[in-house]
C-alpha positions as CSV (number, residue, x, y, z in Angstrom):
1,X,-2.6,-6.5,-34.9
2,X,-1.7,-4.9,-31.6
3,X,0.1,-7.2,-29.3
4,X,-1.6,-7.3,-25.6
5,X,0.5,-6.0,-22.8
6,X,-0.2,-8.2,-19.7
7,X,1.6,-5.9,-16.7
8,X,2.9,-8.6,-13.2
9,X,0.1,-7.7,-10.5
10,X,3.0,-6.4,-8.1
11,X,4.0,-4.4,-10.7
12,X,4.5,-0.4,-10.3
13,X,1.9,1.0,-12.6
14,X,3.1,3.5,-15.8
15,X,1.8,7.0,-16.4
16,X,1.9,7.9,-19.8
17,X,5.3,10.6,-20.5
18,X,3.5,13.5,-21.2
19,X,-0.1,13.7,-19.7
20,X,-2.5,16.5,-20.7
21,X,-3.4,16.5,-16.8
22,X,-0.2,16.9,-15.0
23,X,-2.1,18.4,-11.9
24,X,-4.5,16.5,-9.6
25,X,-6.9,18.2,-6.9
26,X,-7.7,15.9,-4.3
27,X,-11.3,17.0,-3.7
28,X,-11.6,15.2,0.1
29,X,-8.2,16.6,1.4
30,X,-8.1,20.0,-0.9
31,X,-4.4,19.4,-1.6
32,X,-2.5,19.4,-4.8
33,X,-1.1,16.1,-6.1
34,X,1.1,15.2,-8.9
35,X,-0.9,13.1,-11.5
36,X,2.0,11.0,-12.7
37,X,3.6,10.9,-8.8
38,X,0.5,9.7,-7.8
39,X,0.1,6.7,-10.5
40,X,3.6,5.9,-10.5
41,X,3.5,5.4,-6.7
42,X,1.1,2.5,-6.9
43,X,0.8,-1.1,-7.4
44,X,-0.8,-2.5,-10.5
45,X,-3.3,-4.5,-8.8
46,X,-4.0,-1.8,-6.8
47,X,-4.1,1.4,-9.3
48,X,-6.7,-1.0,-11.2
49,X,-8.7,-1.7,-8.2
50,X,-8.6,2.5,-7.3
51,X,-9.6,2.9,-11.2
52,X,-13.1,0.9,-10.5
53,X,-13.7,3.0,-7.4
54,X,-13.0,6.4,-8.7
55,X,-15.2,5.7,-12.1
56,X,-18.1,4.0,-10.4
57,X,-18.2,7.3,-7.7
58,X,-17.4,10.1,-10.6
59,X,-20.9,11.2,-10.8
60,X,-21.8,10.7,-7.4
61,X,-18.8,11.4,-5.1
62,X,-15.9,12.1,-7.3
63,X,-12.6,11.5,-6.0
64,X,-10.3,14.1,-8.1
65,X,-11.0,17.0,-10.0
66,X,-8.4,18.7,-12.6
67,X,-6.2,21.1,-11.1
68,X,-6.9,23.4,-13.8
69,X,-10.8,23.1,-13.7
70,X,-13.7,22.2,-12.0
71,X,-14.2,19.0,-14.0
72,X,-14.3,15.5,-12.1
73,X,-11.8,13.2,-13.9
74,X,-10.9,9.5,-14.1
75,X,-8.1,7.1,-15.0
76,X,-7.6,5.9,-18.4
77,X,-5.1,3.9,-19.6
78,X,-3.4,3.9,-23.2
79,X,-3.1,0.5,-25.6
80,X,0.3,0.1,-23.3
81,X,-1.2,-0.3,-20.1
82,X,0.0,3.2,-19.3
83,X,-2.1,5.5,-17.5
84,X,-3.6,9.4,-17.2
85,X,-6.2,10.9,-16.6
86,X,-9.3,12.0,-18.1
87,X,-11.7,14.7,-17.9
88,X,-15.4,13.7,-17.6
89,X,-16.6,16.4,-19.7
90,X,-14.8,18.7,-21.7
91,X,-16.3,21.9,-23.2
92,X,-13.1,23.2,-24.5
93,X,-12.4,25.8,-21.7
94,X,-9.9,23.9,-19.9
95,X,-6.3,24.0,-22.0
96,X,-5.9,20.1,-20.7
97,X,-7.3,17.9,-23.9
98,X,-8.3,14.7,-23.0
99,X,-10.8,13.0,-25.2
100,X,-10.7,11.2,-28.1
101,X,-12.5,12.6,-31.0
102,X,-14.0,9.1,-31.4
103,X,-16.8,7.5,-29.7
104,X,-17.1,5.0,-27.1
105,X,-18.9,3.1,-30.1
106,X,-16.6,3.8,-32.8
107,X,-13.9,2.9,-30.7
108,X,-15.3,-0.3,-30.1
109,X,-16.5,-0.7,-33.7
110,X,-13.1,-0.4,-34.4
111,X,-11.0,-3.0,-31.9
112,X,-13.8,-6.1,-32.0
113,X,-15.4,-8.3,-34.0
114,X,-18.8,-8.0,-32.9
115,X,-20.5,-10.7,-34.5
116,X,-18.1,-13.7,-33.5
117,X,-18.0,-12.3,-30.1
118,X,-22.1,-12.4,-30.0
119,X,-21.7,-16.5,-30.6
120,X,-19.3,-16.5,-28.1
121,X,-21.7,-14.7,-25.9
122,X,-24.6,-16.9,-26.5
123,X,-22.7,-19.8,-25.5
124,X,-21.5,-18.8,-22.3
125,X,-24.7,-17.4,-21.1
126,X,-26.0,-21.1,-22.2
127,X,-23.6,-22.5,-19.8
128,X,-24.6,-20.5,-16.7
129,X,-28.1,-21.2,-17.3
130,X,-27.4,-24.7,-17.5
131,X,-25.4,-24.4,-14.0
132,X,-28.0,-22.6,-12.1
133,X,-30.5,-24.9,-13.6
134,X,-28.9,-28.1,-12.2
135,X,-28.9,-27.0,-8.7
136,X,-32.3,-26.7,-7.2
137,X,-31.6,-24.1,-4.8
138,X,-31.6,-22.0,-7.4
139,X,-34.5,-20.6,-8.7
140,X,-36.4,-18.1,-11.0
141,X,-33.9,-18.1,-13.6
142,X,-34.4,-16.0,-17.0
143,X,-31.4,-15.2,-19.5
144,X,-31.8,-11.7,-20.9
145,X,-35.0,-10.3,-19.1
146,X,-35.3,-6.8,-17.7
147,X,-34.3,-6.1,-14.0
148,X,-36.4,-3.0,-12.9
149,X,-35.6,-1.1,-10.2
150,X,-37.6,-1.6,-6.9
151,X,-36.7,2.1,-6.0
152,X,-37.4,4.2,-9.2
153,X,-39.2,2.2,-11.8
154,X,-37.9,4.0,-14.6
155,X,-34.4,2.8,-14.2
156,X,-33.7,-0.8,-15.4
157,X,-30.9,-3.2,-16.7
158,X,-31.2,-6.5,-18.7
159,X,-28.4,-8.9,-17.0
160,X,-27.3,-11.9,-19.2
161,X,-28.7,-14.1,-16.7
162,X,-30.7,-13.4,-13.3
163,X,-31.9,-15.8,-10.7
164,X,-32.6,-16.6,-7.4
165,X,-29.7,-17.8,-5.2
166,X,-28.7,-18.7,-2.1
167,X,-26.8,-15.3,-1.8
168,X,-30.4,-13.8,-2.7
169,X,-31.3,-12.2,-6.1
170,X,-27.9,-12.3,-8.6
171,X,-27.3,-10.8,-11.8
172,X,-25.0,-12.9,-13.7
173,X,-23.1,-10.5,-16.6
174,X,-20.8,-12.3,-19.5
175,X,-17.4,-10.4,-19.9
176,X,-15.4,-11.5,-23.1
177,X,-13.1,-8.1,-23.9
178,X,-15.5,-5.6,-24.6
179,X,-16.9,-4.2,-21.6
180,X,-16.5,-0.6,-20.7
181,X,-15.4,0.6,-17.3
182,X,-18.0,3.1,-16.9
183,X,-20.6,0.4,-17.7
184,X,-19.3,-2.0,-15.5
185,X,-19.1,0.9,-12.9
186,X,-22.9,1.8,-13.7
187,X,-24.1,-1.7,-13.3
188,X,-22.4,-2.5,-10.1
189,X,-24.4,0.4,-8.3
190,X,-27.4,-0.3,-10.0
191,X,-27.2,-3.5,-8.0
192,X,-25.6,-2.2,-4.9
193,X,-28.8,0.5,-4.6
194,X,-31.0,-3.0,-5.1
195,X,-28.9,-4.5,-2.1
196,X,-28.8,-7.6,-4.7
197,X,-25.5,-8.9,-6.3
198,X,-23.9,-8.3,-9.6
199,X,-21.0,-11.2,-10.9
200,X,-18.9,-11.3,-14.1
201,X,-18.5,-14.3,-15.3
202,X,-15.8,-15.4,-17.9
203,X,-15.7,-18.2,-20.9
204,X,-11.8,-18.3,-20.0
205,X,-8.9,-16.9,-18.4
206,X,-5.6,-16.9,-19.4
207,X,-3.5,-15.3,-16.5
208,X,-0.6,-14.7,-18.9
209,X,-2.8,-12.5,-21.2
210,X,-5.1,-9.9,-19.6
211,X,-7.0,-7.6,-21.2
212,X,-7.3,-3.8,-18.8
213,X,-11.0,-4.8,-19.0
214,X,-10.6,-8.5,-17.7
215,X,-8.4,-6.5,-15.1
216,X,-10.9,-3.9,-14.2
217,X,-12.7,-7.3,-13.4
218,X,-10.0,-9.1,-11.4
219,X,-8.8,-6.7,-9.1
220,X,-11.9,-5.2,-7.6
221,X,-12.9,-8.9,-6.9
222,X,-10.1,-9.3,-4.3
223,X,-8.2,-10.9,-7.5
224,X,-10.7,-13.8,-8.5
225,X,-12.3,-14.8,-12.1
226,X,-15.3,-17.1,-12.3
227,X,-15.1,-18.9,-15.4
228,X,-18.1,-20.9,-16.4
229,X,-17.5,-23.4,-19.3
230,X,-18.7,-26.7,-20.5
231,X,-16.4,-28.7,-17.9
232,X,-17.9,-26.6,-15.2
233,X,-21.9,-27.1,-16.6
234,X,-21.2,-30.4,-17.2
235,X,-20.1,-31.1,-13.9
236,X,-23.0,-29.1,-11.9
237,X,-25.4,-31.0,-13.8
238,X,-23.9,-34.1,-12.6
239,X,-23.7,-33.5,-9.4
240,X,-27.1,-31.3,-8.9
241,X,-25.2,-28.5,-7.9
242,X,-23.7,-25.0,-9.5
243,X,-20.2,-25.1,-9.9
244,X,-17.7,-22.6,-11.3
245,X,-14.2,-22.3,-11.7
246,X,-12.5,-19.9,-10.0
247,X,-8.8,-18.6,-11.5
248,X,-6.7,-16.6,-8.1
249,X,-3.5,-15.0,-7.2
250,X,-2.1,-17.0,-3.9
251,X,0.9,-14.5,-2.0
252,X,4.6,-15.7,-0.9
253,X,7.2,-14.2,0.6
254,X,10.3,-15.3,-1.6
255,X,13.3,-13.6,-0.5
256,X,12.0,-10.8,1.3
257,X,9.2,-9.5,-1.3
258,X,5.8,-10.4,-1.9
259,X,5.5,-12.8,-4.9
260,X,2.4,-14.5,-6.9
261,X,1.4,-17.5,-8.2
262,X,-2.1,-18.6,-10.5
263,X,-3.6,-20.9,-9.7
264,X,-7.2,-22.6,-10.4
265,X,-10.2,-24.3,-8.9
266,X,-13.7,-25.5,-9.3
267,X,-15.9,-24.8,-6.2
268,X,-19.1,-24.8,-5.9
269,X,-21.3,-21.6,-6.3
270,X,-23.0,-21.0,-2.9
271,X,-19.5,-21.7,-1.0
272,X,-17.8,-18.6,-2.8
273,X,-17.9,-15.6,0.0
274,X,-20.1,-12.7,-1.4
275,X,-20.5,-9.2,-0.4
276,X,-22.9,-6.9,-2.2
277,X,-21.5,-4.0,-0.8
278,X,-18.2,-4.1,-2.4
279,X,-19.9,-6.0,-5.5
280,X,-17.7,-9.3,-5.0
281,X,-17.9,-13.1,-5.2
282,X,-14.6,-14.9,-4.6
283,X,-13.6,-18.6,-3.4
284,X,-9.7,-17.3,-2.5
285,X,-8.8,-14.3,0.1
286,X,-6.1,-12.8,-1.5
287,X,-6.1,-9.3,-0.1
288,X,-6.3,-11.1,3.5
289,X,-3.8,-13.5,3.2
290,X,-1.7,-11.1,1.5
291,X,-2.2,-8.8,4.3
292,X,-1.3,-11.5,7.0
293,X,2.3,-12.6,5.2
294,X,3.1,-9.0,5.1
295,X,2.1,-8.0,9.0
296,X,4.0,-11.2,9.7
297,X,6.9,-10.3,7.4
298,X,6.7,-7.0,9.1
299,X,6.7,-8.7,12.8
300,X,9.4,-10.5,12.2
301,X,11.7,-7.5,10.7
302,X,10.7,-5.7,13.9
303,X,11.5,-8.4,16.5
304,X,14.8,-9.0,14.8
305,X,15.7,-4.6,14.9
306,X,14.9,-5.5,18.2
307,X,17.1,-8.1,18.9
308,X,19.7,-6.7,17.3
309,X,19.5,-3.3,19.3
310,X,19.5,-5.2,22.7
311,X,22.7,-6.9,22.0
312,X,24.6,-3.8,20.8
313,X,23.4,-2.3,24.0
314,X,24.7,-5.4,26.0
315,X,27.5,-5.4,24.4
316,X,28.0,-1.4,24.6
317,X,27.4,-1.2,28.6
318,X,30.1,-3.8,29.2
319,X,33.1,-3.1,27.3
320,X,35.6,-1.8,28.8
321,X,36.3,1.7,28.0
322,X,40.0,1.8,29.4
323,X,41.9,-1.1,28.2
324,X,42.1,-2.7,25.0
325,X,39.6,-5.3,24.2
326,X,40.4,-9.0,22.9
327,X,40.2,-9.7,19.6
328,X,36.9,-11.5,20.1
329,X,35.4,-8.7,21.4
330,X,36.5,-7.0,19.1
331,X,35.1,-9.2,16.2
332,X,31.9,-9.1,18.0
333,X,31.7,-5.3,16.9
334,X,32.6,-6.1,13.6
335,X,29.8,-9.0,12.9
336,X,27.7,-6.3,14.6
337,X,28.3,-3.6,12.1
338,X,27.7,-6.2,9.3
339,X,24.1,-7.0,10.3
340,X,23.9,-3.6,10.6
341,X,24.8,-3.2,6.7
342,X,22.4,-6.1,6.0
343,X,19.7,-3.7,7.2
344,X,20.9,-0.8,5.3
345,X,21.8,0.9,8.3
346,X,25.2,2.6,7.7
347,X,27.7,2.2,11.2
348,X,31.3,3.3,12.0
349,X,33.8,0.5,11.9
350,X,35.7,1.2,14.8
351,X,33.6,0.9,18.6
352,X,36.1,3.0,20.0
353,X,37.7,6.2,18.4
354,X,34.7,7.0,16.0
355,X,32.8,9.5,17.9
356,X,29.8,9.0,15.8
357,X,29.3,6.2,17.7
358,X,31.6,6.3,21.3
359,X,29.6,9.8,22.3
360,X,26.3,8.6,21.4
361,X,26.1,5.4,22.7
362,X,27.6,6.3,25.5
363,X,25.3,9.4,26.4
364,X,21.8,7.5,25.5
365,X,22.7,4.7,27.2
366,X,23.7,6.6,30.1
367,X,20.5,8.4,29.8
368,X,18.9,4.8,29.8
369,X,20.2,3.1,32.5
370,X,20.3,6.5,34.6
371,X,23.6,5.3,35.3
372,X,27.2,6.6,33.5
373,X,28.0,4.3,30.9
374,X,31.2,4.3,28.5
375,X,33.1,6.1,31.3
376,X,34.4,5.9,34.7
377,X,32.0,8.8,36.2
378,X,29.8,8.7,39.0
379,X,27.1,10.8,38.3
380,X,24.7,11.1,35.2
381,X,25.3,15.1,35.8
382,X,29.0,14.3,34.6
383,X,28.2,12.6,31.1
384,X,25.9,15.1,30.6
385,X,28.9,17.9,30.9
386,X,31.2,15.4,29.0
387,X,29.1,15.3,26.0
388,X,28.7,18.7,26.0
389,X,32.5,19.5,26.1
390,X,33.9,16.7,23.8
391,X,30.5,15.8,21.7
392,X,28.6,19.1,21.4
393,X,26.9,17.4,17.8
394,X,25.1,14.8,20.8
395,X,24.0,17.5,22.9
396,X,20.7,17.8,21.4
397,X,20.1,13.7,20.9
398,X,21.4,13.7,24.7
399,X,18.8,16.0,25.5
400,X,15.9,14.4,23.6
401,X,17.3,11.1,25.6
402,X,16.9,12.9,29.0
403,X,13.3,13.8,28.4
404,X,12.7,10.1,26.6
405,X,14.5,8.0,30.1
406,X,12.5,10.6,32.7
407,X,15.6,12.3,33.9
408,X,14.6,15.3,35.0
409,X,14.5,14.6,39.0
410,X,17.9,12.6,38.8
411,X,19.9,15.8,37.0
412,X,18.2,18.2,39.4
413,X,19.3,16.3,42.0
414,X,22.9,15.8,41.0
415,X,22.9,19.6,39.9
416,X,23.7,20.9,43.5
417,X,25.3,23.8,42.6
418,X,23.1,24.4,39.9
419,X,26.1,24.6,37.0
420,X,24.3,22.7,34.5
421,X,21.0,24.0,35.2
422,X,22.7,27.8,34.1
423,X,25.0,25.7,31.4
424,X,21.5,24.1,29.7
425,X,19.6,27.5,29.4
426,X,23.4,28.7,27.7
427,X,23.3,26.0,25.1
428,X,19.4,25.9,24.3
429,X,20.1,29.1,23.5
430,X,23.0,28.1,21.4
431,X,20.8,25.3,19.2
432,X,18.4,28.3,18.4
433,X,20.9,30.6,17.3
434,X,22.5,27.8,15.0
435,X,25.4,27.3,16.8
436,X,27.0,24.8,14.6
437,X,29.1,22.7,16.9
438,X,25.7,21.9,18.7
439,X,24.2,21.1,14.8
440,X,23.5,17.1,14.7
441,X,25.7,15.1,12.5
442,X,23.6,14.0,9.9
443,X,25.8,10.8,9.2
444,X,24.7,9.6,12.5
445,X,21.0,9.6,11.7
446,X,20.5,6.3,10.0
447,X,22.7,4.4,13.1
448,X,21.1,6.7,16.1
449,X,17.2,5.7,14.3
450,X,18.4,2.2,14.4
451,X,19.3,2.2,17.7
452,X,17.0,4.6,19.3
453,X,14.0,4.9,17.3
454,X,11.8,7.8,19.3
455,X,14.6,9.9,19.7
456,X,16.3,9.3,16.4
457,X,12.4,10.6,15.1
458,X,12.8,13.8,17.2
459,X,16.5,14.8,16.0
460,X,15.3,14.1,12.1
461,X,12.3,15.9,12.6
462,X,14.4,18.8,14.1
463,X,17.1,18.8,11.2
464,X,14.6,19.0,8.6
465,X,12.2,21.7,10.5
466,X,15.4,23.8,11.6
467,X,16.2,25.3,14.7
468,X,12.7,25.7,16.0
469,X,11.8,26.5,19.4
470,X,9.1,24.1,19.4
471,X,11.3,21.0,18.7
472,X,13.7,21.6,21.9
């Protein structure tokens, strides 16, 4: 027998080697996407979640097509958890072969045992009955009766179990392994168009070993199970009130990176948070509270960049550019080019001689402050020439700096006889043509991004574009 494959939420997801699809077409944006890119680029938890979605809307809004054809397809996944995708309907014309040449039943037929898994059936259904009987909020309660539609009478489901509930009118549905995704996709917008509220509901759940259909289940219900069993029936019948017990992923930061633990509880039915839009019912937010740890994570990275950059620049505007520094200056530098490291932010070792660093700092700062830093000049015009003379590969992240600080007026000003106004027009000229002593180091990038974010942005964006007018 086929050992499962249980894959860590956080997990990237796999694409099979050698897809027959190789070529998506996103059908919103129009644009060409790279089947096993795409897959490989996502979460597990969230390539399951986006795997619901796109097979509940294939019919209706379809998400991606095959590049090759017309054809809406969807994500499959192999016995090894690894994923492709699949045309909804092939007639042979497209050279991309996709479907098995055995049927949803056969298939089926083949993996389960149907007749031990009807028992097992029976008795979970018996226990959610039980649950919702104890509790008399709940009402009109019937185990396998048809559901007809209130807006076209020929369509109708039979839910395990349907009753009235606090949360309104709820289809109750017993998973055990053998659920298909496109009927679980078919009967959560049956009950979405009935603006009523369809849950899966569990015998057990063993975290550790997950089925891709308990999956399908887990991760588009913001990562909750509802598991009704005997302790849980027992227990709403004792206390006159429908309990379930509800298995969660709770999010930590550990060392930087989002981590997850299981855990378990039994809560009481009408206190889990519903929403028949998106077809859930959970008692634990884990897509909000993962979302708060990371913005905070984020906020905190971002306040300490911050912090960082403000005390380099402290530190840059008053060392003293003629004399020697003491040694505990000059340590300062050096315990400033290690947190630098610890950001992955490559710097130059030495403050002083290394013009990746001297010319820079010293003509965005001056920029800055609107004030000549790094040397003993009087006038902004004057760094400006210096940089241009001694540190043409600065010129352009000097001029970018200019702009960014609102310099304009000040350098007009201190142009009185016009010399740099003549000299600027020389070397914009210059950058278009390619001159190469005016090209951007690109070993500077990462440390002039760190530094000076915006116009770190603009001298990336103009190395990768080339020398285009529109950039200077």
């Amino acid at each position: 027998m086929r050992r499962n494959i249980t894959v860590d939420p956080l997990a990237y997801a796999n694409p099979v080697q050698n897809p027959e699809i190789t070529e998506l077409l996103d059908l919103a944006s129009g644009e060409i996407l790279d089947a096993i890119q795409w897959i490989s680029a996502r979460r597990y938890d969230h390539l399951i979640a986006d795997r619901v979605s796109i097979r509940e809307n294939l019919s209706t809004d379809p998400r991606f097509s095959c590049a090759l054809c017309p054809v809406p397809v969807y994500l499959v996944s192999s016995p090894e958890k690894r994923f492709f995708f699949r045309h909804k309907s092939e007639d042979g014309s497209c050279p991309a072969k996709t479907r098995s040449v055995l049927s949803r039943e056969e298939i089926q037929a083949l993996k389960y045992d149907g007749q031990r898994e009807s028992e097992a059936h029976k008795t979970a259904k018996a226990h959610i009955v039980r649950s919702l009987a104890a509790d008399p909020t709940n009402s009109e309660i019937h185990s396998e009766r048809q559901w007809r539609s209130t807006r076209n009478p020929s369509s109708r489901r039979q839910p395990d179990v349907q009753a009235q509930t606090v949360f309104g009118r709820v289809a109750f549905e017993v998973q055990l392994s053998t659920t298909f995704l496109d009927v679980v996709a078919e009967r959560r917008s049956f009950y979405r168009q009935e603006g009523a509220l369809l849950i899966w509901v569990m015998a057990g759940f063993n975290p550790d070993d997950r089925r891709l259909t308990t999956d399908d289940l887990l991760f588009s219900n913001n990562s909750n199970i509802l598991v009704v069993d005997e302790e849980t029936a027992q227990l709403s019948e004792q206390e006159s009130c429908c309990y379930v017990r509800c298995h969660y992923r709770v999010p930590d930061i550990i060392d930087g990176s989002l981590r997850d633990c299981w855990k378990n509880e039994i809560v009481a039915f009408r206190d889990l948070t519903v929403d028949p839009d998106s077809q859930t019912a959970w008692a634990y937010d884990y897509a909000g509270q993962a979302d708060l740890l990371l913005q905070r994570q984020e906020a905190t990275r971002l306040e300490d960049e911050e912090d960082l950059r403000q005390r380099i620049c402290s530190f840059w505007i008053t060392r003293n550019q003629q004399t020697p520094e003491t040694v505990s200056r000059a340590k300062i530098w050096q315990d400033f080019v290690f947190e630098l490291s610890a950001k992955g932010v490559r710097a130059p070792i030495n403050d002083r001689y290394d013009r990746a660093v001297t010319g820079l700092m010293n003509g965005v700062l001056s920029a800055r402050e609107k004030t000549p830093v790094g040397w003993d000049f009087k006038s902004l015009i004057q760094v400006v020439h210096r940089i241009c003379d001694g540190y043409p590969e600065h010129a352009l992240a000097l001029g970018f700096a200019l702009r960014e600080y609102e310099c304009d007026d000040l350098i007009k000003a201190q142009d009185k006889k016009g010399k740099w106004a003549k000299r600027s027009q020389a070397i914009r000229q210059a950058i278009l043509n390619g001159d190469e002593r005016f090209v951007p180091d690109p070993e500077t990038l990462p440390f002039l991004k760190f530094m000076f974010p915006s116009i770190g942005a603009r001298v990336e964006k103009f190395l990768a574009s080339g020398l285009a007018k529109s950039q200077f």
